[in-house]
C-alpha positions in Angstrom: -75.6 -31.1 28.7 -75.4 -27.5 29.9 -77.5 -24.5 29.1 -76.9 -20.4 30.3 -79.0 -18.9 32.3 -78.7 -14.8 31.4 -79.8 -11.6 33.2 -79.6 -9.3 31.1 -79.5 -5.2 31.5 -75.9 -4.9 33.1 -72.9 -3.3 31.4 -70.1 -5.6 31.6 -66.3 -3.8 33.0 -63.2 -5.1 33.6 -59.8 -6.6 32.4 -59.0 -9.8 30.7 -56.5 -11.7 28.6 -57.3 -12.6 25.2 -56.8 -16.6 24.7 -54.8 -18.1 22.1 -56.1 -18.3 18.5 -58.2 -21.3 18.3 -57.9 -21.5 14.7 -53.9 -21.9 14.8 -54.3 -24.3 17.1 -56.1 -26.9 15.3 -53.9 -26.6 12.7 -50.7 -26.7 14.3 -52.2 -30.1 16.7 -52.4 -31.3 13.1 -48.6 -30.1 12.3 -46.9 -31.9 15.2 -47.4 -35.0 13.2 -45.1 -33.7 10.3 -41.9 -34.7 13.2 -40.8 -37.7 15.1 -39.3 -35.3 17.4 -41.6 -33.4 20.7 -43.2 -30.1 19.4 -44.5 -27.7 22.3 -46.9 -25.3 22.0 -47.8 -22.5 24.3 -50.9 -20.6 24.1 -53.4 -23.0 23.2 -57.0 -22.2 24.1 -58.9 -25.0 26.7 -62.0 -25.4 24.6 -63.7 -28.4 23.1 -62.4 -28.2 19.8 -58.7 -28.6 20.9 -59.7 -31.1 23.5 -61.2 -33.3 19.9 -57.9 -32.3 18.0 -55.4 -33.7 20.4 -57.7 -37.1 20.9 -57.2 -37.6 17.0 -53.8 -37.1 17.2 -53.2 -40.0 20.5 -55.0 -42.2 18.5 -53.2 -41.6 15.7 -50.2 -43.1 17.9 -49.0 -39.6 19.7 -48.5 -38.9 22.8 -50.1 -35.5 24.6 -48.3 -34.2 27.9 -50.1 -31.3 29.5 -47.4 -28.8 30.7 -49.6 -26.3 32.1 -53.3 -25.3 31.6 -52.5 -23.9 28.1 -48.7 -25.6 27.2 -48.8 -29.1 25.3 -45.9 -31.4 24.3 -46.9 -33.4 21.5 -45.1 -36.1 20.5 -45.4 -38.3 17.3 -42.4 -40.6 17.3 -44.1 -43.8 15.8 -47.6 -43.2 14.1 -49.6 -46.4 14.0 -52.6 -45.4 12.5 -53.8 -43.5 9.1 -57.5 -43.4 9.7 -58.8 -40.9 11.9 -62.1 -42.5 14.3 -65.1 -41.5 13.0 -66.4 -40.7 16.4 -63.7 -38.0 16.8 -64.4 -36.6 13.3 -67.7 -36.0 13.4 -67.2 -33.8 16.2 -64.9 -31.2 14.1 -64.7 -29.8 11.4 -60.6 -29.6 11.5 -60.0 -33.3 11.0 -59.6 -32.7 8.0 -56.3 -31.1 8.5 -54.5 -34.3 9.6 -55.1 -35.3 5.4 -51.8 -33.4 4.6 -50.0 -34.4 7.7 -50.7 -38.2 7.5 -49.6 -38.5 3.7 -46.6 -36.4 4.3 -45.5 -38.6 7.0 -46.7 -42.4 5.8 -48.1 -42.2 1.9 -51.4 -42.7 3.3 -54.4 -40.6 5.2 -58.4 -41.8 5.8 -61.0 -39.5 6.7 -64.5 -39.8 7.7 -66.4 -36.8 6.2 -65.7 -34.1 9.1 -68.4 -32.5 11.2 -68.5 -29.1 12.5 -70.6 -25.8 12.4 -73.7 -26.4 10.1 -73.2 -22.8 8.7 -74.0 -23.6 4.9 -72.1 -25.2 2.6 -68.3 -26.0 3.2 -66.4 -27.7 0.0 -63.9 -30.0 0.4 -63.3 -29.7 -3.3 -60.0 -27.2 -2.9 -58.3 -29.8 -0.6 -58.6 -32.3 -2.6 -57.3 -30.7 -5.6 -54.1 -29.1 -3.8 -53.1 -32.6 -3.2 -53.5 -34.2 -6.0 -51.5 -31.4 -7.6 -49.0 -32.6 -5.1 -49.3 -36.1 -6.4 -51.9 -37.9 -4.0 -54.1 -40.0 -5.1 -58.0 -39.2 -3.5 -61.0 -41.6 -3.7 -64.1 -40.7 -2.1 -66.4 -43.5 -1.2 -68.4 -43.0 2.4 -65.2 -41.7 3.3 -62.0 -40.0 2.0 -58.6 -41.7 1.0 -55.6 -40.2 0.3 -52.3 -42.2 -0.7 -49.2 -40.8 -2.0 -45.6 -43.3 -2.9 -44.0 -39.9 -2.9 -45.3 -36.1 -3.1 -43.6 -34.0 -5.9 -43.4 -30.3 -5.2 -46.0 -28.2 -7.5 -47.1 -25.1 -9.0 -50.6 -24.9 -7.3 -53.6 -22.4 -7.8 -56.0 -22.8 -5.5 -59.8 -22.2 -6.8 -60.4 -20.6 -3.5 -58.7 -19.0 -0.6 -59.6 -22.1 1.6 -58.3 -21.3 5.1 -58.3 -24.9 5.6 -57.3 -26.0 2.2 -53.9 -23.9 2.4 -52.5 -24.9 5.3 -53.5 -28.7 4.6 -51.3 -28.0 0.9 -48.6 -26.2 3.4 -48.5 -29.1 5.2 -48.0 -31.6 2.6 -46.0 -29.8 0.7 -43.0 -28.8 3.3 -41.7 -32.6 3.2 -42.6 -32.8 -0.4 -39.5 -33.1 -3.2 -38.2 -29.9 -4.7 -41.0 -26.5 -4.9 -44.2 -25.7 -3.9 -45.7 -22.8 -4.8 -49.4 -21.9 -4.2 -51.4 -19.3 -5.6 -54.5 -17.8 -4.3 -53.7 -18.6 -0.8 -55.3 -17.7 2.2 -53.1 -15.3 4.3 -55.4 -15.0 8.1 -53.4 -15.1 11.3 -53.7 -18.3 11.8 -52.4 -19.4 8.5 -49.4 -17.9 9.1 -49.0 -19.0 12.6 -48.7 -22.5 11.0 -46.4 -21.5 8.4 -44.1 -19.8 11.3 -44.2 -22.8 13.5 -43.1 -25.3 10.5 -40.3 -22.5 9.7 -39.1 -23.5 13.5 -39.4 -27.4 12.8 -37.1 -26.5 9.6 -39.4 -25.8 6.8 -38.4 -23.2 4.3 -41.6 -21.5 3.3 -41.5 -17.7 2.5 -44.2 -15.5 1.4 -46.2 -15.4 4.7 -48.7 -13.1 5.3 -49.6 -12.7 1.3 -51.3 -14.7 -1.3 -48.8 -16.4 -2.8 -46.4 -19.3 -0.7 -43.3 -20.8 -1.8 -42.3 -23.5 0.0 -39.2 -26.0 -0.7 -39.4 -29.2 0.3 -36.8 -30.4 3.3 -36.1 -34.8 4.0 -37.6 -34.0 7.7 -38.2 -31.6 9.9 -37.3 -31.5 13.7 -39.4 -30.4 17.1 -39.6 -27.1 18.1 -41.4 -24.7 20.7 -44.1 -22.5 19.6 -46.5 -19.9 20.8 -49.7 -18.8 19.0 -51.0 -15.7 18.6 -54.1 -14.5 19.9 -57.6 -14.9 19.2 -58.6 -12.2 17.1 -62.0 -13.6 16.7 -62.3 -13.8 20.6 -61.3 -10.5 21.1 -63.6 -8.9 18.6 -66.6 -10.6 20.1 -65.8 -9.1 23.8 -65.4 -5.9 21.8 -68.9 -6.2 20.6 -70.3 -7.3 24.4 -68.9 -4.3 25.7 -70.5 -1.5 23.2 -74.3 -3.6 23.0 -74.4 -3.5 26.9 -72.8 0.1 27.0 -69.8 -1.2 29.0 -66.0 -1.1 29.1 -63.0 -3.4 28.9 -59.9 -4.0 28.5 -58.1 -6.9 27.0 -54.7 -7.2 27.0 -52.2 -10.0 25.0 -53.9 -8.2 21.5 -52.1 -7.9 18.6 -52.6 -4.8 17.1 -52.2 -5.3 13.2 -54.9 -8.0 13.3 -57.6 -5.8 14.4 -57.1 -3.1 11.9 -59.8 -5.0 9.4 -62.2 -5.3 13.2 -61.5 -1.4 13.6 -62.9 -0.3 10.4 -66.1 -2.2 10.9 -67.1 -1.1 14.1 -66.2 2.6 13.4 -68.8 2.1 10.8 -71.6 1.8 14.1 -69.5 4.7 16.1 -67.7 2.0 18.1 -63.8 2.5 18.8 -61.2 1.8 20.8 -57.3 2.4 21.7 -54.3 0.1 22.1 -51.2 0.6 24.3 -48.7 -2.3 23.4 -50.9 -5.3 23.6 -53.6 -3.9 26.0 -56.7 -2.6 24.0 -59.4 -0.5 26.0 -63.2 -0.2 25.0 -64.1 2.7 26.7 -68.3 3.1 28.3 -70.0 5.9 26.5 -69.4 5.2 22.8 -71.5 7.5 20.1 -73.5 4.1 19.1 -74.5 6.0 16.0 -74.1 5.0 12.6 -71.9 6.5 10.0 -73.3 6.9 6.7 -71.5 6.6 3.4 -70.9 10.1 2.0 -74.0 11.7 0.5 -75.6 9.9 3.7 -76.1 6.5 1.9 -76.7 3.3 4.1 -73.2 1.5 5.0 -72.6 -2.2 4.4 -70.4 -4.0 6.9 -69.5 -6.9 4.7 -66.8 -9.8 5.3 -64.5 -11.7 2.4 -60.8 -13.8 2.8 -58.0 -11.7 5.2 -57.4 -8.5 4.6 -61.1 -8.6 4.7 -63.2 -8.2 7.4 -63.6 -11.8 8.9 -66.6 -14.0 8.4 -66.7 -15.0 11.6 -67.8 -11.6 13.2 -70.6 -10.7 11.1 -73.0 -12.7 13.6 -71.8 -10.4 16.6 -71.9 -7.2 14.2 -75.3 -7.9 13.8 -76.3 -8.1 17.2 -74.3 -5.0 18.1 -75.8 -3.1 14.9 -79.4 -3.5 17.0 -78.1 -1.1 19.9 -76.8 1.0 17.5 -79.0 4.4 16.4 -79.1 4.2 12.4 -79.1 1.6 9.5 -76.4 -0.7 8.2 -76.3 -3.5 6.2 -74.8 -6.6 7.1 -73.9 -8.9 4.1 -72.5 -12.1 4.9 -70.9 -13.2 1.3 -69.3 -16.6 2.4 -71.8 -19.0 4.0 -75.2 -18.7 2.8 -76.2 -20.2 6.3 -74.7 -18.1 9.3 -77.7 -15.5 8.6 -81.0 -17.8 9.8 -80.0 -17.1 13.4 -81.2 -13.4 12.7 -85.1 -14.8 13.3 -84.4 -15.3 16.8 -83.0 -11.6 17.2 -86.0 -10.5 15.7 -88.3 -12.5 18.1 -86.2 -10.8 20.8 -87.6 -7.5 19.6 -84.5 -6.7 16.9 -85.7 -4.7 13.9 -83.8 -7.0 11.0 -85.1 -7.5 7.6 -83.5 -10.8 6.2 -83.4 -9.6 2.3 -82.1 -13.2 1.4 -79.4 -16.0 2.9 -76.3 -13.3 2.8 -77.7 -10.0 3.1 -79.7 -8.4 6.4 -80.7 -4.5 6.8 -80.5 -3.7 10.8 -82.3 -1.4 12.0 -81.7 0.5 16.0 -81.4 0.8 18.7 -83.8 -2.1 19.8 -85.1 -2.7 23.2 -84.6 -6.5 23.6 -86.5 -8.9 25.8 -85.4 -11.8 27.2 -86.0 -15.1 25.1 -85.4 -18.9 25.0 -82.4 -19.4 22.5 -80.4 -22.2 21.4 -77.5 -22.4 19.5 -76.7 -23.2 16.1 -73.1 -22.7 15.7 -70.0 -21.2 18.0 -70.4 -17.6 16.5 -74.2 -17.1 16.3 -74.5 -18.8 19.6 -71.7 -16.0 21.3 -74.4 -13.7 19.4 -77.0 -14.9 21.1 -74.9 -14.4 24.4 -74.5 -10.7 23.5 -78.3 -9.9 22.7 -79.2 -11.8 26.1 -76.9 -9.3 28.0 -78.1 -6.5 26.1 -81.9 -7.5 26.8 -84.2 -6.9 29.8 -85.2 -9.7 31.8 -84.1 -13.4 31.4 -82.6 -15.3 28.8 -82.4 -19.2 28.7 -79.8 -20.6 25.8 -79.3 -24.0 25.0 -76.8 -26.4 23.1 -73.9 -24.2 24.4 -71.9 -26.7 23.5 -71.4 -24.9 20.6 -70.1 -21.9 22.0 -67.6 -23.5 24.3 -66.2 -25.2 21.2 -64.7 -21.6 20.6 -64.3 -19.7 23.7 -62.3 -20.5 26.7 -63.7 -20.7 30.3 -66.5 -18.4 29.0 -68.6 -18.3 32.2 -66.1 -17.5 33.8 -64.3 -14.7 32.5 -68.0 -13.4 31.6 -68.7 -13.5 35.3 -65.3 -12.0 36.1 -66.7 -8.9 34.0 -69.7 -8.2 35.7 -72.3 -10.6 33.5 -75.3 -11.9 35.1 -74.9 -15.5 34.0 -75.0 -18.8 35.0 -73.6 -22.2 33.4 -76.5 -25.1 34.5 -76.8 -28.7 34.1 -79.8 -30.0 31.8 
């Protein structure tokens, strides 16, 4: 067990690279199962959550060769098992993306129901239903089983734009007979980095990038090498670090079109930044003033499915909101959890008003004070991280576990930018 110790009061400046997206990497761990041949993949994050993913997929019967610190060869000649441990589920909420995979590939999958952030409520339901439209066969006692004798291509409509639950139907569906096409799909980064890397295994999907996938079905697909694109997510929480301690970085491996959803929400708290290629710069001395809607209403920073602006931010928004001069509204639409961390902030000195589970009016600049935090999930807990740097005096958080599920050598590269941390054992 590990817990942060945090000075806080000092700007953070410097340069580093953004990691790969962690959020393509569990799914394309789970992907590598779809061929009997090696599948390497370049740019995968070294956080706990991968670490989990590639022990499901060695028991499983794969084999895992490190290449370099972030270059894996994953191999799944011969799969021996179809029922993931329940030790290693529990852990993550991502098993669940081996369901597609494992009935593709042998007709059968078993699940223990899969852990993860405790961030609300998180249905299962769309999974389910893709693949039965498929043609599996799902039974839910203590723990979930799929079975397929064959999957049969489909016209599918997904009740939500389940990140999860699309790339789980992708999966199945590439080695399924004749079409697939699936409506209401989520289109994120990540989603399409899967859908790229089975294109390079030999999957004909098309469509990527929008709501709606077609997909033929192919006998088998091949091994390929694959790099994943950046951590959007990552980046935009380093974004917020620098403007709530009034500091400057730079980043570089970005990818410009993902952040154009990130842009618009910050400009709404007179945050901004510019990109050269893949290196994006967060200058010191930001206006850290918020812009009002015309006729000077109060702006609402709000997240929903990708274009949108992504869920998994609003918890750093709201930090950064509190070193910001002015009133926004942060309304979290898609978990009615991720808000309850907000009571900490406010112990911290924040001026929040939590209207109800989705919706919190911020209030700034604050002067924060140091605090005893712990973590309740990987975003609030980089949150927390923020506010402790932005704070005067010292900050203890605990459970960081959680955080490092997310973010790669965080002490580190925090260090590396000036941050008054550091990582003990408890």
């Amino acid at each position: 067990m590990y817990e942060y110790l945090i000075e806080g009061g000092f700007p953070v400046k410097g340069t580093i690279k953004a990691s790969g997206n962690k959020n393509a990497a569990l799914p394309c761990i789970a992907a590598a199962l779809l061929s009997a041949e090696p599948v390497t993949l370049k740019n995968i994050p070294e956080i706990e959550d991968v670490g989990v993913m590639l022990d499901i997929f060695k028991a499983l019967g794969g084999t895992v060769k490190k290449q370099d610190s972030n270059t894996y060869v994953l191999h799944a000649k011969d799969i021996k098992e179809s029922e993931i441990p329940i030790e290693h589920s529990k852990k993550i909420r991502a098993s669940i993306l081996f369901a597609g995979p494992l009935v593709a590939r042998t007709g059968k999958a078993i699940l223990p129901p899969p852990g993860g952030d405790v961030i609300g409520r998180r249905r299962l339901d769309t999974h389910f239903l893709a693949l039965q439209e498929l043609g599996a066969q799902v039974s839910v006692n203590g723990r979930f089983k799929f079975s397929a004798n064959k999957l049969i291509g489909a016209d599918i409509f997904l009740d939500e734009a389940s990140v999860t639950a699309t790339e789980n139907a992708v999966m199945a569906a590439v080695l399924a007979e004749g079409e697939t096409i699936i409506t209401n799909a989520a289109s994120e980064p990540h989603v399409q980095d899967v859908c790229k890397m089975l294109n390079a295994m030999g999957a004909e999907i098309t469509g990527i990038g929008s709501n709606i996938l077609t997909i033929k079905g192919v006998a088998s697909l091949h091994g390929c090498e694959y790099e994943i694109g950046p951590d959007y997510m990552e980046i935009g929480s380093f974004i917020g670090l620098a403007a709530a301690t009034k500091g400057s970085i730079t980043i570089t491996g970005v990818n410009a079109r993902d952040m154009r959803p990130i842009k618009l929400a910050f400009g709404k708290l007179g945050i901004s930044w510019t990109i050269e290629g893949d290196t994006l710069t967060v200058h010191s001395g930001q206006p850290m003033k918020v812009n009002t809607d015309l006729g000077g209403m109060i702006p609402k920073i709000d997240d929903s499915p990708w274009p949108g602006f992504p869920p998994d931010l609003t918890s750093i928004m709201t930090v950064v909101a509190t070193q910001v001069e002015g009133t926004v509204l942060i309304h979290e639409k898609m978990f009615e959890s991720r808000m309850f961390f907000v009571d900490k902030l406010i112990g911290m000195g924040a001026r929040i008003t939590l209207c109800d589970p989705h919706r919190a009016v911020v209030s700034g600049p604050s002067n924060l004070h140091g605090s005893e935090l712990v973590s309740p999930d990987v975003r609030a807990g980089m949150a927390m991280i923020i506010a402790a740097m932005s704070a005067h005096g010292e900050s203890v958080i605990r459970n960081v576990y959680q955080v490092e599920r997310g973010y790669e050598h965080l002490t580190e590269r925090l260090q590396s930018l000036g941050a008054h941390i550091e990582r003990r054992t408890v």
